[in-house]
Biopython code that builds the backbone (N, CA, C, O; Angstrom):
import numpy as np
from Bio.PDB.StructureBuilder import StructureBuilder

atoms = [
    (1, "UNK", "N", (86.948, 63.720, -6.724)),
    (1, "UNK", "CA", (86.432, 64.742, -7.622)),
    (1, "UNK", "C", (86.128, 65.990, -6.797)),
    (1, "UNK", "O", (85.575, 65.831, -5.709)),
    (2, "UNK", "N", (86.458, 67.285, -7.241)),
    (2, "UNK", "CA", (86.254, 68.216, -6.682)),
    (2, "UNK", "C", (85.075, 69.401, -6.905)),
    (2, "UNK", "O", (85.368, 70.340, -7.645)),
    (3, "UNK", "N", (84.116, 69.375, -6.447)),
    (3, "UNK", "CA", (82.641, 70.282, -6.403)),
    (3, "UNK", "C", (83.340, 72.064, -7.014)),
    (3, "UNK", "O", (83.899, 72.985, -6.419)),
    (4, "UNK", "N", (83.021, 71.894, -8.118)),
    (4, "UNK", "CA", (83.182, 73.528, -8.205)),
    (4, "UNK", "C", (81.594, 74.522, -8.398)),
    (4, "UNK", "O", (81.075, 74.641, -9.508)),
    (5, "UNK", "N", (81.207, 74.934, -7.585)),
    (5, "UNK", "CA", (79.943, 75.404, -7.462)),
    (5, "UNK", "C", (80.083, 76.637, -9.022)),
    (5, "UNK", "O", (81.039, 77.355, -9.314)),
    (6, "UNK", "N", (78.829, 76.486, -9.703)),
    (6, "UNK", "CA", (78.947, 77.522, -11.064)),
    (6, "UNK", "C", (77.960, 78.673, -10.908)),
    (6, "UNK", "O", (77.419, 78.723, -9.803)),
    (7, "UNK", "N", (77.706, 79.362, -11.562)),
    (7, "UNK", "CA", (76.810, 80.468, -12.024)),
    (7, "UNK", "C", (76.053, 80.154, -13.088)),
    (7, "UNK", "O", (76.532, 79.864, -14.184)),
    (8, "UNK", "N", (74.518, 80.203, -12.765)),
    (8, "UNK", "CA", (73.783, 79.641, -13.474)),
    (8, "UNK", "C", (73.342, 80.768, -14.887)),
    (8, "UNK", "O", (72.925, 81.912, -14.704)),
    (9, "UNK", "N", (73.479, 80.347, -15.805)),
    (9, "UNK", "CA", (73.022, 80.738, -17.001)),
    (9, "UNK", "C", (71.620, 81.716, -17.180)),
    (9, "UNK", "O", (70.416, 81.467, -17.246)),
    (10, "UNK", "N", (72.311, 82.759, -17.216)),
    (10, "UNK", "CA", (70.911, 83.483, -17.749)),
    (10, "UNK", "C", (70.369, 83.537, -19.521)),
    (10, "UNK", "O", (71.134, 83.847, -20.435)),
    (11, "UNK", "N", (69.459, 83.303, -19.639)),
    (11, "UNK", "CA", (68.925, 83.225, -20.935)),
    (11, "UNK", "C", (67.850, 84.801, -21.216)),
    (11, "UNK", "O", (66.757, 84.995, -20.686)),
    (12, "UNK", "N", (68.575, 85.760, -22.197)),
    (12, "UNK", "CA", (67.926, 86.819, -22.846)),
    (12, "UNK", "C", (66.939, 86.286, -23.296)),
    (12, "UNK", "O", (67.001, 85.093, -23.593)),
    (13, "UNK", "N", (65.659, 87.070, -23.491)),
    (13, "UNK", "CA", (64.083, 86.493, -23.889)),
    (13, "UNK", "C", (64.675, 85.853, -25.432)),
    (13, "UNK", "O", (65.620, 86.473, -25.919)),
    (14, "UNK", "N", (64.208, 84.779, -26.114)),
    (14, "UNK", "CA", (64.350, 84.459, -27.730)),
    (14, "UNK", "C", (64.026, 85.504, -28.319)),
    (14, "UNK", "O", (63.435, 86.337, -27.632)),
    (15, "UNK", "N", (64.214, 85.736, -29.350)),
    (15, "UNK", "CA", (63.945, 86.782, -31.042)),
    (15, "UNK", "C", (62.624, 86.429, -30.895)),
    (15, "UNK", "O", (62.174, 85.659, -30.046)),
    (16, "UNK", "N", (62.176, 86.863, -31.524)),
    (16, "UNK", "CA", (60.659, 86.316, -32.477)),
    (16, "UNK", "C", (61.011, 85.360, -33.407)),
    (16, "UNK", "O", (62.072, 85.323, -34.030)),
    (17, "UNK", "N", (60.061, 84.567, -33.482)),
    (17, "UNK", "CA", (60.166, 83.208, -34.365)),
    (17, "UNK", "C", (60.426, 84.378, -35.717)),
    (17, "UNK", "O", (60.116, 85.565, -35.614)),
    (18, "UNK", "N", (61.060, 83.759, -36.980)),
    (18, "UNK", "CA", (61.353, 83.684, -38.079)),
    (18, "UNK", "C", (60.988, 82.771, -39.022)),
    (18, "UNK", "O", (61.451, 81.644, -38.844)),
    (19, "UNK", "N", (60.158, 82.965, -40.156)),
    (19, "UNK", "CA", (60.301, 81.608, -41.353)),
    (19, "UNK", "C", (61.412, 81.547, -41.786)),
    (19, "UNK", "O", (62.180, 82.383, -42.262)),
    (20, "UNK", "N", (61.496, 79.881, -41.483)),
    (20, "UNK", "CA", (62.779, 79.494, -42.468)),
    (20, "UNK", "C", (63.503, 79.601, -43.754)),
    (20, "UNK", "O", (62.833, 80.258, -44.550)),
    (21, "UNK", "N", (64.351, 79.294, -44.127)),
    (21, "UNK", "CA", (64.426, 79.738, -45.806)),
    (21, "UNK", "C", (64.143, 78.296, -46.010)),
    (21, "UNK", "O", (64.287, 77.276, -45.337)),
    (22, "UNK", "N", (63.599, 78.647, -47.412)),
    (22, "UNK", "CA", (62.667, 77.816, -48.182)),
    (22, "UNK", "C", (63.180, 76.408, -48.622)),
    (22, "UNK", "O", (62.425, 75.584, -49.139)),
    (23, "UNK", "N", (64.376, 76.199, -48.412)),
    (23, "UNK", "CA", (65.508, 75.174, -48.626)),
    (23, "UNK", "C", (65.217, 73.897, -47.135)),
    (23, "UNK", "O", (65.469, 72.692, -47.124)),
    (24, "UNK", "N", (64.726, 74.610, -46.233)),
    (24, "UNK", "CA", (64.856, 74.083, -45.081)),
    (24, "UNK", "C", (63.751, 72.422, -45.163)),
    (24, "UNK", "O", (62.864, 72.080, -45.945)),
    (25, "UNK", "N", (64.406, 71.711, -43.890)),
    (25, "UNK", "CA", (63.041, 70.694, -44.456)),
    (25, "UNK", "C", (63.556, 70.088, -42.483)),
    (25, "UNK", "O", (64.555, 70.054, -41.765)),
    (26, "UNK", "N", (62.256, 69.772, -42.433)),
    (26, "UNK", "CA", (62.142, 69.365, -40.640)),
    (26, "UNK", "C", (62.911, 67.749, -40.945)),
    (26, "UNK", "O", (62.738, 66.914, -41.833)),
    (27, "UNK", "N", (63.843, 67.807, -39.708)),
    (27, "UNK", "CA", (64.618, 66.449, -39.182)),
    (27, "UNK", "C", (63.792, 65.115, -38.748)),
    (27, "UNK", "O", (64.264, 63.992, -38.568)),
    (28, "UNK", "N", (62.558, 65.493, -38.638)),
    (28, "UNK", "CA", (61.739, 64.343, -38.306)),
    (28, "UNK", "C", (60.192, 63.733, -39.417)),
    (28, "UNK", "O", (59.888, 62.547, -39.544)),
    (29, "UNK", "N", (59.593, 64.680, -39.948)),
    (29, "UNK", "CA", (58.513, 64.656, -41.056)),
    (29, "UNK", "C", (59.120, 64.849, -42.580)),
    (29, "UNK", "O", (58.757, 64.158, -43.532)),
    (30, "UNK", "N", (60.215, 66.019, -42.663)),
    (30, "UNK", "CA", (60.251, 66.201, -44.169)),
    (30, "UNK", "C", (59.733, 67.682, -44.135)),
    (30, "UNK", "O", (60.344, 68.650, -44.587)),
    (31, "UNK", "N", (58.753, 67.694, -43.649)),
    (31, "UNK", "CA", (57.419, 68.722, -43.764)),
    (31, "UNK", "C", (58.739, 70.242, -44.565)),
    (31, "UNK", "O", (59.929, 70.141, -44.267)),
    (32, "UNK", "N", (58.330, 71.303, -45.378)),
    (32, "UNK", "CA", (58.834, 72.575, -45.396)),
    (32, "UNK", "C", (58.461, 73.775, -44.708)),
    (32, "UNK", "O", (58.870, 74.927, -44.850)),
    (33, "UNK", "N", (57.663, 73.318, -43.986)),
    (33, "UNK", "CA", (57.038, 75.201, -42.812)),
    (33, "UNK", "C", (57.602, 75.029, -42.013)),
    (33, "UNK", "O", (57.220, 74.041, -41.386)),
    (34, "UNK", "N", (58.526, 75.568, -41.572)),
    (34, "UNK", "CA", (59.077, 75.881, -40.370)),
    (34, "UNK", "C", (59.471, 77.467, -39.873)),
    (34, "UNK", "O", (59.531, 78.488, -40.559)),
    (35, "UNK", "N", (59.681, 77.301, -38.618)),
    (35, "UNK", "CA", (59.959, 78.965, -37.950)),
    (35, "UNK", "C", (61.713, 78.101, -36.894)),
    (35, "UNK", "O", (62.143, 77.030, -36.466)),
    (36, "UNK", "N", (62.039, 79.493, -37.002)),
    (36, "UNK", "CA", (62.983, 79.389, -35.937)),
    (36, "UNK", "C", (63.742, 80.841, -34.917)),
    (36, "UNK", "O", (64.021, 81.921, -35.438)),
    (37, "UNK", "N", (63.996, 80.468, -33.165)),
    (37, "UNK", "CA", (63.932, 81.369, -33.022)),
    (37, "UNK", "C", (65.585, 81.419, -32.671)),
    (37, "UNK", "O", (66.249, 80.383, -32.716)),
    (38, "UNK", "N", (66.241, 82.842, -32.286)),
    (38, "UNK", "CA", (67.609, 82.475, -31.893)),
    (38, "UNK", "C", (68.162, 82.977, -30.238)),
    (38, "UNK", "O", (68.260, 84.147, -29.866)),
    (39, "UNK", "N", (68.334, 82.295, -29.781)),
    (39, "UNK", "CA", (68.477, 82.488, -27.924)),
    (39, "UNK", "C", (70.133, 82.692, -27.707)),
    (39, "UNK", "O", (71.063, 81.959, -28.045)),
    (40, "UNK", "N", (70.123, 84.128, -26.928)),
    (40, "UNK", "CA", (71.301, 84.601, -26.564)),
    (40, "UNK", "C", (71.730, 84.485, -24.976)),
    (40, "UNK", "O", (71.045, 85.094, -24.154)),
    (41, "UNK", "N", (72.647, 83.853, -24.624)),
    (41, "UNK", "CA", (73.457, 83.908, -23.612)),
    (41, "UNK", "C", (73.358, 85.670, -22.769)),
    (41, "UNK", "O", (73.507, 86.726, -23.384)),
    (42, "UNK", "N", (73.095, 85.553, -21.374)),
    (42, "UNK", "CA", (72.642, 86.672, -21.092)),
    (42, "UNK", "C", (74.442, 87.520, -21.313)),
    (42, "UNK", "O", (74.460, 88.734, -21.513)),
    (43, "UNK", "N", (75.311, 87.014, -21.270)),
    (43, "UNK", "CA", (76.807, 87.358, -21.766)),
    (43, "UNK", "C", (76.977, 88.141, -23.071)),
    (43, "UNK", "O", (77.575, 89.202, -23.252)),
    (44, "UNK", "N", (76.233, 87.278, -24.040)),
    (44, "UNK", "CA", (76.477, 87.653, -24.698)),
    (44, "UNK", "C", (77.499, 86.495, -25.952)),
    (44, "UNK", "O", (77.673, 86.561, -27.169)),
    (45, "UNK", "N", (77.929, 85.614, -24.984)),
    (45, "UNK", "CA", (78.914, 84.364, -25.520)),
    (45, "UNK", "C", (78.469, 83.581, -26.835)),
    (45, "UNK", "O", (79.157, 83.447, -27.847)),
    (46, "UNK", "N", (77.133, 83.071, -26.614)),
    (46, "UNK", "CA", (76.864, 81.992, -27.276)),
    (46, "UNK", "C", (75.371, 83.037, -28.015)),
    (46, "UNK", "O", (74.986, 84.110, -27.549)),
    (47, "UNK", "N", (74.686, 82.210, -29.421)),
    (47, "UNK", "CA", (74.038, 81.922, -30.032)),
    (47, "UNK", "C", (73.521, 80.909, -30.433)),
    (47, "UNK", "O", (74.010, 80.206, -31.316)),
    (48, "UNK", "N", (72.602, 80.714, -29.925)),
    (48, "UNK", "CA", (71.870, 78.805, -30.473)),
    (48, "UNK", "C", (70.185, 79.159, -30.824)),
    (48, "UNK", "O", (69.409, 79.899, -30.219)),
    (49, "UNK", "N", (69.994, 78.386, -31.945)),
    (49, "UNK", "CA", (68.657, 78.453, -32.538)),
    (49, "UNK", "C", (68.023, 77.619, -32.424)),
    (49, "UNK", "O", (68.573, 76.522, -32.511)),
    (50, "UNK", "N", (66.697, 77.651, -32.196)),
    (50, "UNK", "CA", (65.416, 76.412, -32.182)),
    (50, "UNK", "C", (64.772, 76.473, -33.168)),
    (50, "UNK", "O", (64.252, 77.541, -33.491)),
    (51, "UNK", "N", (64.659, 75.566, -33.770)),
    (51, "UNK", "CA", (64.005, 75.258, -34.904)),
    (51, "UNK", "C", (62.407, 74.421, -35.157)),
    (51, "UNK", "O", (62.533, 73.196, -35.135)),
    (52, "UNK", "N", (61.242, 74.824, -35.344)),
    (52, "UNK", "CA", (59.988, 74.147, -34.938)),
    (52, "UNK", "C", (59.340, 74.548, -36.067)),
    (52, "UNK", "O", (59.146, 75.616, -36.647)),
    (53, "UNK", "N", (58.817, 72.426, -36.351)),
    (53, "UNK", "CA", (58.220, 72.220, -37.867)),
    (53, "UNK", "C", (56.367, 72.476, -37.276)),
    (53, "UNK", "O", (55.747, 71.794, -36.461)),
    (54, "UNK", "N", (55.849, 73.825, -38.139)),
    (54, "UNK", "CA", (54.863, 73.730, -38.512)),
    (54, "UNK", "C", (54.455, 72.800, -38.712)),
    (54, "UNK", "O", (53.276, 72.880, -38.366)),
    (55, "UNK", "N", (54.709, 71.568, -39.193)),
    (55, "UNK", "CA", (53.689, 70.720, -39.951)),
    (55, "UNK", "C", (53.282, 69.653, -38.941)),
    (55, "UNK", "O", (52.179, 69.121, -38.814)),
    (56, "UNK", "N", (54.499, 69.435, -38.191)),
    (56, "UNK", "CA", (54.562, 68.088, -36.919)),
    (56, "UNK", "C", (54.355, 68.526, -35.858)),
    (56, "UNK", "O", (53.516, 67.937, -35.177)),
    (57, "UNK", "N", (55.081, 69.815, -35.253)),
    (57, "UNK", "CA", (55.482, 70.302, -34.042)),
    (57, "UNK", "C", (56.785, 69.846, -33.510)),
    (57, "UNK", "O", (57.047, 70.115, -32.338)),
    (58, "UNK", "N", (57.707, 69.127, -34.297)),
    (58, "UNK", "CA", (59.091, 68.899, -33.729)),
    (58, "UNK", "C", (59.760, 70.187, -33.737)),
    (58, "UNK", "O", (59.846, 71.067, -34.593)),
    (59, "UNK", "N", (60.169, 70.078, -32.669)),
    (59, "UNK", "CA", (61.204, 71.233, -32.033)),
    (59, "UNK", "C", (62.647, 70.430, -32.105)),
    (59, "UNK", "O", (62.790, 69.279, -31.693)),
    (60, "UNK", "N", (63.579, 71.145, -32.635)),
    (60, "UNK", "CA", (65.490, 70.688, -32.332)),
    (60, "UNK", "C", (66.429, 72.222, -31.998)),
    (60, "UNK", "O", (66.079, 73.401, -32.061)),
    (61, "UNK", "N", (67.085, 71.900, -31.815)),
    (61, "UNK", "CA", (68.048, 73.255, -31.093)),
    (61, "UNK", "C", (69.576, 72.785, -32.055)),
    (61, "UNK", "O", (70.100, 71.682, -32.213)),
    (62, "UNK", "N", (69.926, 74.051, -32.526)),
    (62, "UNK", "CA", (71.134, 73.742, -33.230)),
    (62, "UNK", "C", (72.392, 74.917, -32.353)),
    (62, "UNK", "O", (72.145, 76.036, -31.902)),
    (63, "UNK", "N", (73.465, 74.319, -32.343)),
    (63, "UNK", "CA", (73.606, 75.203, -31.117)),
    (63, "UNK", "C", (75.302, 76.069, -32.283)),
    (63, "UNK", "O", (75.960, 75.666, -33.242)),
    (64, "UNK", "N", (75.311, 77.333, -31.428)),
    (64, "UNK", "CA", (76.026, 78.475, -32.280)),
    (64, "UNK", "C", (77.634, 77.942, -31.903)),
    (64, "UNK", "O", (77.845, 77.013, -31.123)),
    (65, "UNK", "N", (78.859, 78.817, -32.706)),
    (65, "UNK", "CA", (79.847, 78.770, -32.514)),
    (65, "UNK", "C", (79.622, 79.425, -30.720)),
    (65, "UNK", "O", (78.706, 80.187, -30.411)),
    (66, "UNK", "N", (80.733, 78.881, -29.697)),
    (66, "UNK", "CA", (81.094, 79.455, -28.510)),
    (66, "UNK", "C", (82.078, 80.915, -28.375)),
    (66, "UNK", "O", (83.008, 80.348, -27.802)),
    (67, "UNK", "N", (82.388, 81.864, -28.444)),
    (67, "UNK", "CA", (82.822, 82.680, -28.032)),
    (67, "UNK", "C", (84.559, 82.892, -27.571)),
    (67, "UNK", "O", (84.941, 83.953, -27.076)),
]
sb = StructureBuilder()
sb.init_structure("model")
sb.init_model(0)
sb.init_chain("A")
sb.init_seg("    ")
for serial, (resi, resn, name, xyz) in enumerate(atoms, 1):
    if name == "N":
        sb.init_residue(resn, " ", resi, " ")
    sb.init_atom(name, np.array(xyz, "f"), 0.0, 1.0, " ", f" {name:<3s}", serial, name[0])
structure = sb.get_structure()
């Protein structure tokens, strides 16, 4: 196997959290309050969102189309 040394990922600060739309419901409680924020690739490439239930505190990451 051959070592290809990479360039480590810079991460732009997150958005500000956002409320969810009202449809939304947390992957682990059910609960409906949630916020989510969306984290950009310092590139520019990618978009991926975190998603965190008010009601529990579960956090999940849904991750964006790649570029």
């Amino acid at each position: 196997m051959t070592h290809m040394p990479g360039i480590p990922v810079r991460f732009d600060p997150p958005s500000e959290p956002k409320k969810c739309h009202e449809d939304w419901r947390c992957r682990k409680c059910g609960g409906a309050s949630g916020v989510y924020r969306t984290h950009t690739s310092s590139c520019g490439s990618w978009d991926d969102d975190e998603f965190e239930c008010l009601t529990c505190g579960h956090t999940y990451w849904v991750e964006g189309p790649d570029a």
